[in-house]
C-alpha positions in Angstrom: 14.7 16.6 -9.9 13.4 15.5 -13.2 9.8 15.2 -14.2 10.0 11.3 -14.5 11.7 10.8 -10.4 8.6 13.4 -8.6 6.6 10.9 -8.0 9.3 8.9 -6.4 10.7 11.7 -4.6 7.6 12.7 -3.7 6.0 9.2 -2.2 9.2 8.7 -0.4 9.3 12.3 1.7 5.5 12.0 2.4 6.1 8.6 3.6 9.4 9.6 5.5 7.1 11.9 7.5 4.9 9.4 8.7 6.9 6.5 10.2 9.1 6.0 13.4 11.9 4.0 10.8 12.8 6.6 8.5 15.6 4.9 7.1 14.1 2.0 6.3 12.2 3.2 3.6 12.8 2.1 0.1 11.4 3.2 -3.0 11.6 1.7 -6.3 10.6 2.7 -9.9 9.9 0.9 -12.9 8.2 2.0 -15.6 6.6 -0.1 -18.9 4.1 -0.3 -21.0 1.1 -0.1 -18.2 2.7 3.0 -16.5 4.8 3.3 -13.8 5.1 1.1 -10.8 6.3 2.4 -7.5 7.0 -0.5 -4.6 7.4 0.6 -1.3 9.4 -1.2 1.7 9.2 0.3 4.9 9.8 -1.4 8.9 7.3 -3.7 9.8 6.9 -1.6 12.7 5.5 1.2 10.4 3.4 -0.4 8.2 0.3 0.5 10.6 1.2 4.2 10.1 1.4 3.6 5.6 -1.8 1.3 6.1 -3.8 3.7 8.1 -7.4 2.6 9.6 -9.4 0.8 7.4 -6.7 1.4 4.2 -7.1 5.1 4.3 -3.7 6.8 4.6 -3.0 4.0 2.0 -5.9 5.2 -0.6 -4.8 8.8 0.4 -0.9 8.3 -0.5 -2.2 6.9 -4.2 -4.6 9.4 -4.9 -1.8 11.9 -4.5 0.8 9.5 -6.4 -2.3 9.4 -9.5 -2.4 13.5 -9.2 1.6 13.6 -9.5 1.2 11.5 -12.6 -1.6 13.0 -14.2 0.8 16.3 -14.0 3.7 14.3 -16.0 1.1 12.6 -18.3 1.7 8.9 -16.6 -0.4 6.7 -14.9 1.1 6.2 -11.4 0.8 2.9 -9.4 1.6 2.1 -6.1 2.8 -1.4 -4.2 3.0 -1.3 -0.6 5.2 -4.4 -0.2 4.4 -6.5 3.3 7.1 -7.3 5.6 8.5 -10.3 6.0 6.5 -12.2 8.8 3.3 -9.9 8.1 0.6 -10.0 10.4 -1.8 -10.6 7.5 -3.5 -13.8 8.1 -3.7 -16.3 5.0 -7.3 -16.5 3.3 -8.8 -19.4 3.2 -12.8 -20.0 1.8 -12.6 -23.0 4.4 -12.5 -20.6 7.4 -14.7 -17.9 5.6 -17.7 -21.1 4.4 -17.4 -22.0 8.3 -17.8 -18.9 10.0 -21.1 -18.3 7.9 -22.0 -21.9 8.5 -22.1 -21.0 12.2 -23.8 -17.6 11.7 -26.4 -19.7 9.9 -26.9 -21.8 12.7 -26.8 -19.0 15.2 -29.6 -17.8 13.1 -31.4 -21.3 13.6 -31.9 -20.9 9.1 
């Protein structure tokens, strides 16, 4: 394994451990002038397990990904790509402006 594929090896055996979908991991590398840039794809079904509570297996995995790269002299970044039909709900300032508007009134300001 070459020096410039660890972190890539390594992201996608860590993350191979974690989820139910094994096979449907897919790691890609691209490297330019900012560094390199490593997008992961996994099942929809396992993006709880890459996400973790509160982003924290998430933070974890590119902390490690920043220490392989600090060992190869590169900057290391990671994209965790969402599935399609992500449970991530669209953010909106109208919905954020009204639920304080009501909090504000709850509050009799």
């Amino acid at each position: 394994m070459s020096d410039k594929q660890m972190d890539q090896e390594f992201l996608e055996s860590v993350v191979k451990a974690l989820v139910d979908n094994p096979q449907d991991v897919k790691v890609d590398r691209k490297v330019d002038e900012m560094g390199v840039l490593i997008t992961l794809d996994v099942n929809p079904a396992d993006m709880g397990k890459i996400i973790g509570r509160q982003g924290n297996t998430a933070k974890a995995i590119r902390t490690l990904l920043r220490v392989v790269g600090m060992k190869n002299n590169a900057r290391v970044n990671l994209k965790i790509n969402e599935p399609e039909g992500g449970m991530r709900q669209p953010s909106s300032s109208n919905s954020a402006s009204a639920s304080v508007d009501q909090a504000m009134a709850d509050l009799k300001f």
